[in-house]
C-alpha positions as CSV (number, residue, x, y, z in Angstrom):
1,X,-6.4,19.2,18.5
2,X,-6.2,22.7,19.9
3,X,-6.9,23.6,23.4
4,X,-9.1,26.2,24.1
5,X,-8.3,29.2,25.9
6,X,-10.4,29.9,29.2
7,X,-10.3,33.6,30.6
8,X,-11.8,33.6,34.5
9,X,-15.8,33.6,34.8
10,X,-16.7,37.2,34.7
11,X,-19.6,36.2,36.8
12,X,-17.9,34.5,39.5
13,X,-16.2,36.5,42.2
14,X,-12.9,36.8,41.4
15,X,-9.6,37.5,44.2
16,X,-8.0,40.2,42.8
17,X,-3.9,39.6,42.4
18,X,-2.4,40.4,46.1
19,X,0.4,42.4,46.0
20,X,3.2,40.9,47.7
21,X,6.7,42.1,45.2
22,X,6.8,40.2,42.0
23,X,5.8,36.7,43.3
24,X,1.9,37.0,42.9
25,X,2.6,38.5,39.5
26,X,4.9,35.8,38.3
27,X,2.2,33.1,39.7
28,X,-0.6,35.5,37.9
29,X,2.1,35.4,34.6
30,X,2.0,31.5,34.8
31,X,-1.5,31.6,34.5
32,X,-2.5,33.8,32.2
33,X,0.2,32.0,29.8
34,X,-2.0,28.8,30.7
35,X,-5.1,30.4,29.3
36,X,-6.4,30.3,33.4
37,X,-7.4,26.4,32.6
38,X,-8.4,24.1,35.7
39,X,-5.5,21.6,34.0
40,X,-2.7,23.7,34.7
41,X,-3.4,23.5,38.3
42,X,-0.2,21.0,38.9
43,X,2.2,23.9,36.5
44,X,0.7,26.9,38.4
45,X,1.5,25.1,41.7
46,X,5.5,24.6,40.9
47,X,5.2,28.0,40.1
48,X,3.8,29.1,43.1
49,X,6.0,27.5,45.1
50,X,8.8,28.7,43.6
51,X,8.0,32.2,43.9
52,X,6.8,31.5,48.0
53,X,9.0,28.3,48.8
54,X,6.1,26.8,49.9
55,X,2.3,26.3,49.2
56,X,-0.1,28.2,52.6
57,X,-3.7,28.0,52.3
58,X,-4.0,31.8,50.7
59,X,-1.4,30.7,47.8
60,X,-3.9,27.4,47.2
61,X,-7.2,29.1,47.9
62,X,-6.3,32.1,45.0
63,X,-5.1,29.3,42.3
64,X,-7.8,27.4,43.0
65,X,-10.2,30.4,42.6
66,X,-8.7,31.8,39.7
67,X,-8.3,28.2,38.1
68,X,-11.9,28.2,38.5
69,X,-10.4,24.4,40.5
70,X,-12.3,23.7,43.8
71,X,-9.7,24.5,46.9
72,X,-10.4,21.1,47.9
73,X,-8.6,19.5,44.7
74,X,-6.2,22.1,44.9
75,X,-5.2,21.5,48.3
76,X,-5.5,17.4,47.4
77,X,-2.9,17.8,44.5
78,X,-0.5,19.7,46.9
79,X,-0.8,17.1,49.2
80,X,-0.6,14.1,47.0
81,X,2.7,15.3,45.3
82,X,5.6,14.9,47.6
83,X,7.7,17.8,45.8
84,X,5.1,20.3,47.0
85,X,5.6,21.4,50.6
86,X,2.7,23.5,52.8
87,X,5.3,25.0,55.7
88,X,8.1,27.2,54.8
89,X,11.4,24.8,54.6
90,X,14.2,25.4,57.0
91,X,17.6,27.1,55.9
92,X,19.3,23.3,55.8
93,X,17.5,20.2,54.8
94,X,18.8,16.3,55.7
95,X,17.1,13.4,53.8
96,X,17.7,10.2,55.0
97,X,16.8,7.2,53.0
98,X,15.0,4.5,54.6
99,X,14.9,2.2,51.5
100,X,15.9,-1.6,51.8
101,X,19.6,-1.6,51.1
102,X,19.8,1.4,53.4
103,X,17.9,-0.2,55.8
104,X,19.8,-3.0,56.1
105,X,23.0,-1.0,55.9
106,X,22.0,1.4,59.2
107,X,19.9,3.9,58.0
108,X,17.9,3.8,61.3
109,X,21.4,4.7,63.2
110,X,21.9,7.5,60.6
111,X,18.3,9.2,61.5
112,X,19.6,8.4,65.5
113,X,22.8,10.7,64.7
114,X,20.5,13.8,63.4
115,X,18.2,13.8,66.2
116,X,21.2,13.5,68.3
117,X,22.9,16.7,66.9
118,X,19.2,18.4,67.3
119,X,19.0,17.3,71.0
120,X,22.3,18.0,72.0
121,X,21.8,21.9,70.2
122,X,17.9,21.3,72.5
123,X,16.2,21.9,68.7
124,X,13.4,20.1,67.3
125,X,13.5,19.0,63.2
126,X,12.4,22.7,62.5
127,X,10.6,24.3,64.8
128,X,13.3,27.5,64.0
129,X,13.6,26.4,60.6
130,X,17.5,25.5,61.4
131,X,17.2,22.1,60.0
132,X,14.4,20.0,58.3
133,X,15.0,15.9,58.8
134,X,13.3,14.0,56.0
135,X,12.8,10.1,55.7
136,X,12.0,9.0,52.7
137,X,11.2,5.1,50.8
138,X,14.4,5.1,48.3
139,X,16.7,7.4,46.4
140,X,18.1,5.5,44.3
141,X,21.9,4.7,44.8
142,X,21.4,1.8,46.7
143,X,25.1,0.7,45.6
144,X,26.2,3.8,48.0
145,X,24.2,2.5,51.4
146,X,23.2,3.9,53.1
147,X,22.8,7.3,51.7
148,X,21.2,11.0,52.9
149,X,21.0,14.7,51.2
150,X,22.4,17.2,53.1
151,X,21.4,20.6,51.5
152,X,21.1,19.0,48.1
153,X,24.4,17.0,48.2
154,X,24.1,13.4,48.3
155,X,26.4,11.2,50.6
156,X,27.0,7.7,50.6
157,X,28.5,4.8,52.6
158,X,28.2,7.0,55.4
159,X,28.6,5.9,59.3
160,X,26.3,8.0,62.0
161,X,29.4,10.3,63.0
162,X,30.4,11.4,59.4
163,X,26.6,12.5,59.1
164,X,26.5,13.9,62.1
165,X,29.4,15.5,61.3
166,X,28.2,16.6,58.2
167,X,25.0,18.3,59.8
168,X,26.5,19.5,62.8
169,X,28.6,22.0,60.2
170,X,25.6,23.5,58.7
C-alpha cells in the first residue's frame, strides 16, 4: 500500500523555519523526508531533540504546526514518552533504579547518598544543570542490585559511598 505524500496546507498559516545554525534545518530535513505527515510526529520529535537536547514549547508548537498535528497532541506525545525530555539536561546525569530487587537491596539509601553529595555542595538536582537525579521503575539487571547510571555507565552491587563516590567525581 503506498503512503501518500502530504506537502503543508498552503492555506493555513505556516511558521517559517527559524534560523538557529543547522538544528531547525536538520528538524525541517526530517520532515520534509517524511512527506510533512501528522504520523511522523513521534520521528520528527527524536529529531528534534537531538538537534536541541530537549523539546521547549517553540520546538513542539513549530512541529506541531508544520505537521499540520494539534500542539496539544504534540505536547501529549512528548510527555507520554519518557525518552523525550522538555528542560535542557544537566552536564552529568544519575539514574537510580527503584525497581523491586533494587528496592529490597537499598536503592532508597543509594538516592540518600546523591542528595547528600548535592546538599553537602548546597545544589539542588539541577537547578545549574550540574547534575540531574533520576528514579526510575526498573532497568533491568536486577541480578546486579541495586544498580544506577552515572553519565550513561551502569553500576551494580553498589553501597551508598561507592555511588557517592562515583558522583561526587563528576
Amino acid at each position: 500500500m503506498a503512503v501518500a505524500t502530504v506537502q503543508p496546507d498552503p492555506g493555513r498559516p505556516q511558521a517559517g523555519v527559524p534560523s538557529d545554525g543547522g538544528r531547525w534545518d536538520q528538524v525541517e530535513a526530517k520532515m520534509r523526508e517524511l512527506g510533512y505527515r501528522p504520523d511522523a510526529l513521534i520521528e520528527v520529535l527524536h529529531t528534534a531533540q537531538e538537534a536541541f537536547g530537549y523539546l521547549d514549547p517553540e520546538v513542539l508548537s513549530y512541529v506541531g504546526d508544520r505537521l499540520g498535528v494539534p500542539q496539544s497532541k504534540a505536547y501529549g506525545v512528548a510527555t507520554f514518552y519518557s525518552y523525550f525530555t522538555l528542560e535542557p539536561v544537566a552536564r552529568h546525569s544519575c539514574v537510580v533504579c527503584t525497581g523491586t530487587a533494587c528496592y529490597l537491596d537499598g536503592a532508597g539509601a543509594l538516592l540518600g547518598a546523591v542528595t547528600g553529595v548535592l546538599a553537602a555542595r548546597g545544589k539542588e538536582a539541577a537547578p545549574d544543570r550540574w547534575l540531574s537525579l533520576e528514579e526510575v521503575r526498573c532497568l533491568g539487571p536486577c541480578s546486579m542490585a541495586p544498580v544506577a547510571v552515572v553519565d550513561g555507565e551502569v553500576h551494580g552491587k553498589l553501597s551508598p559511598p561507592e555511588l557517592a563516590s562515583l558522583v561526587e567525581a563528576l
